[in-house]
N, C-alpha and C positions, 0 to 999 in steps of 0.2 A: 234560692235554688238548692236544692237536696243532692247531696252526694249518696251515689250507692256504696255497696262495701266494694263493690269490683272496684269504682273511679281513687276509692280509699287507699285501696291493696296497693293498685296502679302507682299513686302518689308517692306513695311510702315508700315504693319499689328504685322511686327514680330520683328521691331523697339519701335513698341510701347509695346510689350507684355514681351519686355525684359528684362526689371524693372521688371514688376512682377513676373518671371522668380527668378530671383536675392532676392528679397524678399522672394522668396516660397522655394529657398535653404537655404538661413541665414537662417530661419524660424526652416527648417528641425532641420539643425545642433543645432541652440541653442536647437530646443526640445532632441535632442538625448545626448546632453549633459546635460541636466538637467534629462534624463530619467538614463544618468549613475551616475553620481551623487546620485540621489536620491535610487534606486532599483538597485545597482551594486551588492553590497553587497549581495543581496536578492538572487539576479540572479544566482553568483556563486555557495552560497549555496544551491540553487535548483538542480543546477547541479554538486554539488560536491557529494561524499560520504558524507553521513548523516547516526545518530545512528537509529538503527532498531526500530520498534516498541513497541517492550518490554524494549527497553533504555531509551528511550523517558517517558513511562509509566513509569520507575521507577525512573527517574528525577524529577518527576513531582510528583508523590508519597513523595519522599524525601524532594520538597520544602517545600509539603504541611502540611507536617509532620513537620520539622522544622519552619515555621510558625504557627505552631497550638502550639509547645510545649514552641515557645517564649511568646503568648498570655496566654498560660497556667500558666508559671512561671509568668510571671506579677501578673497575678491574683492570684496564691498562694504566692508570696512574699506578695501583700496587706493584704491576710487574717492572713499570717505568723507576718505582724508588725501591725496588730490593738489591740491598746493598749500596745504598745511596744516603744513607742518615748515621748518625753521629759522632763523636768527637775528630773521626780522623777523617771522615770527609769536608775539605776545605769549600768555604765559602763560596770559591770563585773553580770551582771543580768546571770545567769543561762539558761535562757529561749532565751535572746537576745544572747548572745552567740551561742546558738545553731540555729535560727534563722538566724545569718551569715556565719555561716559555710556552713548551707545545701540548704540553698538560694541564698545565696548571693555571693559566693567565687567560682567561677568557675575553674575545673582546668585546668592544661596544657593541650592542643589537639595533640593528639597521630598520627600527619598528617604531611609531609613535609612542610616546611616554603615557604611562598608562598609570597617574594618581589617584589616591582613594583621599586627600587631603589636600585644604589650599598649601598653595606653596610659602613655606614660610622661611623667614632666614631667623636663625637660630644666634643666640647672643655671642657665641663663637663665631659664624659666619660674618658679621656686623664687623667684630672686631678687627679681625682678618682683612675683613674690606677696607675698611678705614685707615688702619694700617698701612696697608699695599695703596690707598688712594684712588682707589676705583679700578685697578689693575685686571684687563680684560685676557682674554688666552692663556690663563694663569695653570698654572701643575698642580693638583693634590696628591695627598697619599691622605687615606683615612682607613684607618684600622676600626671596628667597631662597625662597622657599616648596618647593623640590624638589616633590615626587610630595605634601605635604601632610599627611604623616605621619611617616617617619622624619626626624629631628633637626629638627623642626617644635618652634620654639620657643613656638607661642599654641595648639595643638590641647589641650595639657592646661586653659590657662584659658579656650577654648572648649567642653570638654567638663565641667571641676567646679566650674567659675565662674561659667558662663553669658553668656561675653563674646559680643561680635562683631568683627567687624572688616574688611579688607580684607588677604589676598594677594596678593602680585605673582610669578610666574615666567616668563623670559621660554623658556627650554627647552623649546621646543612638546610632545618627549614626555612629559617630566616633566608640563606641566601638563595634557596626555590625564588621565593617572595622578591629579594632585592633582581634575582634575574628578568622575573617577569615586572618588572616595572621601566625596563628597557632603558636602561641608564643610559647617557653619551658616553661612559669611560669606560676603561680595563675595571674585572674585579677577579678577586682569587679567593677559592674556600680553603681557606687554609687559616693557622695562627702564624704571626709573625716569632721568631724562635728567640725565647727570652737567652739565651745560651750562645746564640751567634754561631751555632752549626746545624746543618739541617736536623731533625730528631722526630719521633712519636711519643707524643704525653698524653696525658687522660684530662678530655674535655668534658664536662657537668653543664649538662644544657639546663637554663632554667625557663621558667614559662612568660617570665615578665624578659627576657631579652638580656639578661642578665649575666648569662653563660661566661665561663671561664676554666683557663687553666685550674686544676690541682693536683697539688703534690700527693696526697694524702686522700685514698677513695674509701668511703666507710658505707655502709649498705644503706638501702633507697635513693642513693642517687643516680643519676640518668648520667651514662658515663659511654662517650664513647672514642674511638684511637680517633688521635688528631695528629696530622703532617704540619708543622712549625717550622716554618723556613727563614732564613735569615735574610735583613735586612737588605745587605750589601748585596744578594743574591737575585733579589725581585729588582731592584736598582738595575743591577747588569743584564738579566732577562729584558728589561724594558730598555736599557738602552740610555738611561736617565743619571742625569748627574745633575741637576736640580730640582726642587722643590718649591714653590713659593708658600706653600701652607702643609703643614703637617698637624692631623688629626687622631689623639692617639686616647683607645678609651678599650680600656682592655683588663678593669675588674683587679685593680692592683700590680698587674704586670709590666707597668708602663715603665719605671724606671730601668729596670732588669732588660727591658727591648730597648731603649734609649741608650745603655752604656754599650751597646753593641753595633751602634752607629757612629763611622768612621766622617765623621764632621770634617774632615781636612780633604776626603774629595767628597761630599754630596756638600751640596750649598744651599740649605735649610733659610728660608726667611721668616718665617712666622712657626710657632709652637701653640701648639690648644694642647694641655696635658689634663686627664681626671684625676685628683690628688685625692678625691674620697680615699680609696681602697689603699693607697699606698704604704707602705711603710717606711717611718720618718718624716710622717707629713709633707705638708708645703715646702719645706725646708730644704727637706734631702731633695728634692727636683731642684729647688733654687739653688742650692749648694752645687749642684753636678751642670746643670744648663750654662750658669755665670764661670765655672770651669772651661767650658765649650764655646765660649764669645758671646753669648746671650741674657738680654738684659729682662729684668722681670719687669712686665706690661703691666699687666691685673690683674686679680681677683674674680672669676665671675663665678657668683652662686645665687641659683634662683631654681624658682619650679612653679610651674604652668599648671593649673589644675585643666582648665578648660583643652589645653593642649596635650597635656599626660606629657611637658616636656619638662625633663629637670637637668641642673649642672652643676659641679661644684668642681671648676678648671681653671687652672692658672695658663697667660698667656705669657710667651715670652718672643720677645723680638732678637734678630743678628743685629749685633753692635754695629755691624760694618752693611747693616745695610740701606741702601742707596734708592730711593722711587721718585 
């Protein structure tokens, strides 16, 4: 069969045009994959069932509500502590008292527990158990509380124990986060006040949960005023004069808050301390605890990769005490 020069042209024409052909498909494809990628999500919910109008409207009512009533509380806890922090206001001040009870002490939320993780009991939690001997309705106090759930040393004896207790985070997102997971217990944003009178020192949030007191703020770090209340303070706002587990992990501040606990009326059973950050190592806790009628338990240090949970805490138990 003979080709003309037209079927030639023709040929050559659609030889050359066929790369760009090939171009203008990849083309397509990568745009339709970056269009899913990007607006998939979007898409479906466009086309799935969504809440009505007046759901919507009360969502959105509900945010704005609860964002107005956190700005609110801010602003009433400043006006609630001016003239209420340090050295000459006492501990047990009447006024400061009632100033953390009605400001400061949030209670338990009356709402299903809302986890992003199995429930795990943490090697402190274990110890603590075993200890106390399966001890149900039991008291925490846990300082360090993060988001309320990962490396949350009292969640597991809050959830198979049926304890209560108090949290403390002073990490404003974190304790957004530990709020919305609807813990059974009291928590407070706040630091516990290494000084033993109420005060404002400068908090350095860090992104791994890490956040702490410092003395000393030098440029790029994320710094902001922190209310540190004293021990014996939160005690008497709650009404509590015992303990069964105390949780304290607070970036090297732990001994400096421990010497400001009046051990002759609270009655501490069990001690988890973090000795990383400290200064004087293990020692200076064992040296000051065994001061206080308390015997040193163990050594626990370990870290979870699979879990992101790590510890390096000494346990300590009351000599005198009795399960």
């Amino acid at each position: 069969m003979a080709w003309s020069k037209e079927d030639m042209r023709n040929g050559n024409a659609r030889q050359r045009a066929s790369p760009h052909r090939k171009a203008l498909i990849v083309s397509c494809v990568f745009l339709t994959l970056l269009f899913v990628y990007t607006y998939g999500i979007t898409v479906i919910r466009f086309f799935a069932p969504c809440p009505s109008r007046s759901e919507l409207e009360f969502q959105l009512r509900d945010f704005i509500k609860y964002r107005s009533s956190q700005t609110k509380s801010e602003q009433d806890k400043d006006a609630a502590m001016k003239n209420l922090t340090g050295a000459n206001v006492a501990w047990n001040d009447p006024k400061l008292v009632s100033v953390v009870k009605n400001h400061f002490v949030d209670p338990p939320r009356p709402y299903v527990t809302k986890f992003s993780l199995p429930l795990t009991q943490t090697p402190q939690a274990k110890a603590a158990d075993a200890i106390l001997k399966g001890k149900t309705a039991g008291f925490f106090l846990e300082c360090g509380g993060l988001d309320g759930e990962r490396s949350s040393n009292t969640l597991w004896l809050e959830q198979k124990r049926d304890w209560n207790g108090v949290l403390i985070e002073m990490d404003p997102s974190y304790y957004m986060q530990l709020r919305g997971k609807n813990r059974k217990c009291y928590s407070i944003n706040a630091c516990l006040s290494p000084n033993g009178y109420p005060d404002t020192l400068s908090f350095r949030e860090h992104e791994l949960g890490e956040g702490q007191l410092v003395s000393e703020v030098s440029s790029g770090m994320d710094i902001h005023r922190a209310y540190c209340l004293p021990f014996r303070t939160i005690m008497l706002a709650l009404n509590r004069t015992k303990i069964d587990y105390l949780s304290l992990d607070v970036e090297g501040w732990e001994l400096p808050i421990l010497r400001t606990v009046d051990f002759d009326q609270i009655d501490i059973s069990v001690i988890s301390v973090e000795i990383k950050h400290g200064k004087g190592g293990g020692q200076a806790y064992t040296d000051f605890l065994e001061s206080k009628g308390f015997i040193y338990h163990s050594h626990l240090h370990f870290h979870d990769k699979v879990l992101f949970l790590g510890g390096n805490d000494y346990i300590f138990v009351n000599k005198n005490l009795k399960v």
